[in-house]
KOLTI-23840 format. One record per residue: residue number from 1; chain; z negated, y negated, x negated of N, C-alpha, C in turn. Coordinates in steps of 0.02 Angstrom, whole numbers. Each point is the difference from the previous one (the first is absolute). Layout:
<recs>
  nr kette   n.zz   n.yy   n.xx  ca.zz  ca.yy  ca.xx   c.zz   c.yy   c.xx
 NUM     A      Z      Y      X      Z      Y      X      Z      Y      X
...
</recs>
This chain:
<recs>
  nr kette   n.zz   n.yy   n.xx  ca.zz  ca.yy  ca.xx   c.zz   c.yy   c.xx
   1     A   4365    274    909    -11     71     11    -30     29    -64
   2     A    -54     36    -17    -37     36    -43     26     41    -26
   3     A     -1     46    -43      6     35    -23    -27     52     33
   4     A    -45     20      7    -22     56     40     49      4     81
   5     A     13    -56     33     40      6     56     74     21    -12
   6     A     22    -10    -65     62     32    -19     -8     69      1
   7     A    -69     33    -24      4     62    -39     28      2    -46
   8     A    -13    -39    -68     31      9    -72    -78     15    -32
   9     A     62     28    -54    -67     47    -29     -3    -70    -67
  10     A   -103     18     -7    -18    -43    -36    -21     10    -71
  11     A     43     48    -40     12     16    -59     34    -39    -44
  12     A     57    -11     29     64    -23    -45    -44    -89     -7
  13     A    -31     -3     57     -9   -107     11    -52     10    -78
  14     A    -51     42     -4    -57     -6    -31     31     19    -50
  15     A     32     39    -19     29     41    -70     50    -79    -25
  16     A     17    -51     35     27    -42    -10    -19    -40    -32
  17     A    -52    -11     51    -49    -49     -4    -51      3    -94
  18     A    -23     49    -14    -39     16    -59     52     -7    -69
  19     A     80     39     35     47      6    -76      8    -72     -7
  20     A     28    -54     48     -2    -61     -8    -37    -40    -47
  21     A    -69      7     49    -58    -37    -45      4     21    -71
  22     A     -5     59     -6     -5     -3    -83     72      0    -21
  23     A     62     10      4     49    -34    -24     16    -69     -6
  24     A    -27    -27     47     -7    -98    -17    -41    -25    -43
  25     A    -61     49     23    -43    -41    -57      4     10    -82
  26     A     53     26    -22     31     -7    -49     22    -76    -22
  27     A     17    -15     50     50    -77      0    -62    -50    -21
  28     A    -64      2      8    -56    -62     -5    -65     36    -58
  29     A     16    -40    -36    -65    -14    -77    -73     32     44
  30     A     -9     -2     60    -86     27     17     24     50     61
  31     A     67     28     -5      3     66     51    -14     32     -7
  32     A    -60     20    -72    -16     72    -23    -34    -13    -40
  33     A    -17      7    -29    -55     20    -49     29      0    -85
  34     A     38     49      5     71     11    -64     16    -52     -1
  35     A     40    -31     43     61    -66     -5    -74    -58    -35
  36     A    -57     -5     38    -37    -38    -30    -15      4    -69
  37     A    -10     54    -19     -8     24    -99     78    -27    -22
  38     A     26     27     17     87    -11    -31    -18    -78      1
  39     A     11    -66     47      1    -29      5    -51    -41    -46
  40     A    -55     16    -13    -56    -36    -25    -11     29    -88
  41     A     60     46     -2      6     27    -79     74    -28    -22
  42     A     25    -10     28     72    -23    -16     10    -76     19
  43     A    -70    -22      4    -11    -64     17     59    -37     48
  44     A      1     12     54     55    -10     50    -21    -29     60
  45     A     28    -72     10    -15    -27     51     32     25     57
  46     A     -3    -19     69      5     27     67     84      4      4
  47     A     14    -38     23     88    -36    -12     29     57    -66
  48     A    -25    -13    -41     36     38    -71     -7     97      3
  49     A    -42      6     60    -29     70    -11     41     13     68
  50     A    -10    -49     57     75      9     48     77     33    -24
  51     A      0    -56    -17     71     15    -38     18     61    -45
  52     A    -53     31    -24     31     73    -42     -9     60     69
  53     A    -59    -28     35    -21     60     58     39     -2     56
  54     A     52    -37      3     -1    -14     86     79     54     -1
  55     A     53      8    -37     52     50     25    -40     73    -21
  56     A    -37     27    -33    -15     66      0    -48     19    117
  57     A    -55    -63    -22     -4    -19     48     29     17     75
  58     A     58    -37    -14     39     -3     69     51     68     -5
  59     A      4     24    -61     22     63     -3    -23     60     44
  60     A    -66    -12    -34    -61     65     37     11    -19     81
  61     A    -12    -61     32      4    -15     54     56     35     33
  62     A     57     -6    -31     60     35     11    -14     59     33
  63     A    -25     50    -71     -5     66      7    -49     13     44
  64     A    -53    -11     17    -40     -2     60     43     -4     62
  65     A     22    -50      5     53      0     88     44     37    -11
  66     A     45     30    -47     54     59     -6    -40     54     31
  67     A    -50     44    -51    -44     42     -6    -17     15     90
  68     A    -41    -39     12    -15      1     77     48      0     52
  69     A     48    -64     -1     55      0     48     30     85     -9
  70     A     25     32    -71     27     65      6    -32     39     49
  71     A    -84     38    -28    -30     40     11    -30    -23     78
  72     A    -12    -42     11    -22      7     72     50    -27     56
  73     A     70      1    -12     37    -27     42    -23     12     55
  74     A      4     77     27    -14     21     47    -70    -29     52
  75     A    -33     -2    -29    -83    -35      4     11    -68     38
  76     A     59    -44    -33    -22    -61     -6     64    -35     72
  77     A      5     83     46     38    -26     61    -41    -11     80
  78     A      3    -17     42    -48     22     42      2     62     32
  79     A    -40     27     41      7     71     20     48     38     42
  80     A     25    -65     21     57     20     19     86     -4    -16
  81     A    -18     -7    -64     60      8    -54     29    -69      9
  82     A    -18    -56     34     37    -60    -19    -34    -54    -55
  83     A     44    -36    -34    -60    -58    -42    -36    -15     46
  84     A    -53      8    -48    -67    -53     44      1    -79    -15
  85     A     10    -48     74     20    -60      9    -68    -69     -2
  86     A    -36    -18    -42    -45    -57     37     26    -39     55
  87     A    -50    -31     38     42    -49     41     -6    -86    -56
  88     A     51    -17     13     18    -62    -21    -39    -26    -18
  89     A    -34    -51    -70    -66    -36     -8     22    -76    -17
  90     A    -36    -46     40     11    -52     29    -24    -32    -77
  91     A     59    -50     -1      1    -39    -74    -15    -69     18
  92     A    -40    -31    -21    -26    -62     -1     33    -38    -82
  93     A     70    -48     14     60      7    -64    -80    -38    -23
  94     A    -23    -60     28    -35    -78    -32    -54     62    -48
  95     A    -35     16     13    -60     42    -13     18     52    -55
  96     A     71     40      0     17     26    -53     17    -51    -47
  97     A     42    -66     -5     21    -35    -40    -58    -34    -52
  98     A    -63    -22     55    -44    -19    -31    -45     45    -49
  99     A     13     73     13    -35     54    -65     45     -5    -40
 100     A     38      7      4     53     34    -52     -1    -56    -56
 101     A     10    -97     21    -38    -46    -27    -56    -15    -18
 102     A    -53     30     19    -67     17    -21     -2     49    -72
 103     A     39     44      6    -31     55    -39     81     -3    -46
 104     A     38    -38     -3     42    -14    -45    -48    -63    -64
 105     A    -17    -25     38    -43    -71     -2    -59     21    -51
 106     A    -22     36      8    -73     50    -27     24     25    -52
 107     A     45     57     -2     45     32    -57     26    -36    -47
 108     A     27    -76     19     40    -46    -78    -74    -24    -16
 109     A    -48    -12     40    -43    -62    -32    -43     59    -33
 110     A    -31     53      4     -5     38    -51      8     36    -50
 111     A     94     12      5     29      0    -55      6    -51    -45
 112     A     39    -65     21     -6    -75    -33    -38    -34    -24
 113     A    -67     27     29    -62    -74    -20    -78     36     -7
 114     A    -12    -36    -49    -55     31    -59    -49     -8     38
 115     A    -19    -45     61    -50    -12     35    -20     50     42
 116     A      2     42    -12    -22     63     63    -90    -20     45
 117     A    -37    -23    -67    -90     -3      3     23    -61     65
 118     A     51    -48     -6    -14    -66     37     55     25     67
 119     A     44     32     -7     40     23     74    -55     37     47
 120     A    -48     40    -32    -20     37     44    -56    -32     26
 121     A    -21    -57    -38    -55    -76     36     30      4     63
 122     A     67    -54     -9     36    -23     34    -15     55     72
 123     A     45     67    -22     10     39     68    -82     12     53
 124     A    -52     -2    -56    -67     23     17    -38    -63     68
 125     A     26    -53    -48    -28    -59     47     50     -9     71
 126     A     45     17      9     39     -9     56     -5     80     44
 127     A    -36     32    -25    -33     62     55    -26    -27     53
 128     A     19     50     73    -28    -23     59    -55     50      0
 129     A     -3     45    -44    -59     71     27    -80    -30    -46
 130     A    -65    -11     18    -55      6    -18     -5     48    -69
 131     A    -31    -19    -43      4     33    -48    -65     81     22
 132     A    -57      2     38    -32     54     18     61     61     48
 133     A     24    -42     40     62     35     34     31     25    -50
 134     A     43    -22    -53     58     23    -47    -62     42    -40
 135     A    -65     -5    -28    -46     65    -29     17     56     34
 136     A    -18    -10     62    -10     68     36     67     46      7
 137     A     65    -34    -20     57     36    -17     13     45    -67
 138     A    -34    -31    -41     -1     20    -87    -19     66      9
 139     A     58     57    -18    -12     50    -14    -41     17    -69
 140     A    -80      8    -16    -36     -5    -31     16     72    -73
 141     A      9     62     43     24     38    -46     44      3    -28
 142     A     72    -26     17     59     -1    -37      1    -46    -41
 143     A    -48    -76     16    -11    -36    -43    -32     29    -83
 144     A    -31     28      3    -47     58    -49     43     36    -29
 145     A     37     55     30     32     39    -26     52    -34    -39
 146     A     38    -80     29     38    -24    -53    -52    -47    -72
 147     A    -27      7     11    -71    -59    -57      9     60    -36
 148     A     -2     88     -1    -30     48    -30     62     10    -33
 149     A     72      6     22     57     -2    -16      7    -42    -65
 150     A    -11    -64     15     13    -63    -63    -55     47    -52
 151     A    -52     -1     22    -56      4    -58     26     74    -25
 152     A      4     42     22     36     83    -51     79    -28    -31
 153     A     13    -55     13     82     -5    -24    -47    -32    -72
 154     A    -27    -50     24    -20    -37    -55    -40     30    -58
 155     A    -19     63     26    -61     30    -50     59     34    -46
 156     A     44     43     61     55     36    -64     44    -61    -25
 157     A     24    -48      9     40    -38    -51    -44    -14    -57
 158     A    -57      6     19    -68    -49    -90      7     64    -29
 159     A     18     60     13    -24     70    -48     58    -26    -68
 160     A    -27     28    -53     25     -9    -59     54     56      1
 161     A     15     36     58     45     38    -16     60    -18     40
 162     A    -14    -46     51     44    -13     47     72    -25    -49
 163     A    -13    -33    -27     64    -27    -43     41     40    -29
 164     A    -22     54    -46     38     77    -31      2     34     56
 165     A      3      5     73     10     20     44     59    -19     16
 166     A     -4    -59     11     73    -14     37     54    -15    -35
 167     A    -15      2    -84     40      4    -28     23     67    -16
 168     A    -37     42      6     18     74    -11     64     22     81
 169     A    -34    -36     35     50     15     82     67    -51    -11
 170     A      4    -15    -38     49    -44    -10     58      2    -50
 171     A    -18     78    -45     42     29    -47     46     44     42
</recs>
């Protein structure tokens, strides 16, 4: 059942949806732009930049679902004042077991192992999709806008001032 067939209003989902995103992306070294300078001035690998970001992180996340759950209680019932119910979604256990092993699988071997250039051989050659097929997916501008990201992080870390900068933010 939709959302629109409930009649819930689509404020609170989107107002969710946006505080989220940028409260998580706190938690990851390229969720932003900032976390990328911080990260690439405080010389901080992924894992190591996890670990200081991820409870403020999951904090904010917090305050986002408080924040909303408070203010739109009302909003977030159906129109006719009962919870709004999905119907049941059919679990395939084999198919969940096998992601969750996949992407556990993915997560140690790129935390653990220095080979990232040769894992992603590995994953590349065992693709079933045509590589013109997988082009025509490449979101071309976001690709850009992150290339433009690295290159302004990189221009302000070379400034001769960047250093008495962050040492001055750091008194």
């Amino acid at each position: 059942m939709s959302r629109y067939a409930r009649e819930l209003d689509p404020r609170p989902f989107l107002l969710a949806l946006a505080g989220s995103a940028n409260a998580g992306s706190a938690a990851s070294l390229i969720g932003n732009p900032q976390n990328i300078l911080i990260g690439e001035i405080g010389r901080l690998g992924f894992f190591d930049y996890f670990l200081t970001a991820a409870v403020p992180a999951i904090a904010a996340l917090f305050i986002v679902f408080v924040v909303i759950a408070t203010i739109w209680r009302q909003s977030l019932r159906a129109a006719n004042g009962q919870a709004s119910a999905d119907p049941p979604v059919e679990v395939h256990p084999w198919l969940t077991a096998k992601s969750f092993l996949a992407t556990a699988a993915l997560i140690l071997l790129v935390v653990f192992f220095d080979g990232q250039r040769e894992l992603a051989a590995v994953l590349i050659l065992g693709r079933r999709i045509t590589t013109p097929v997988l082009l025509r997916q490449v979101d071309w501008s976001l690709l850009a806008l992150i290339a433009s990201l690295f290159t302004v992080t990189a221009a302000f870390t070379s400034l001769p001032a960047a250093p008495g900068l962050i040492d001055w933010l750091q008194d």
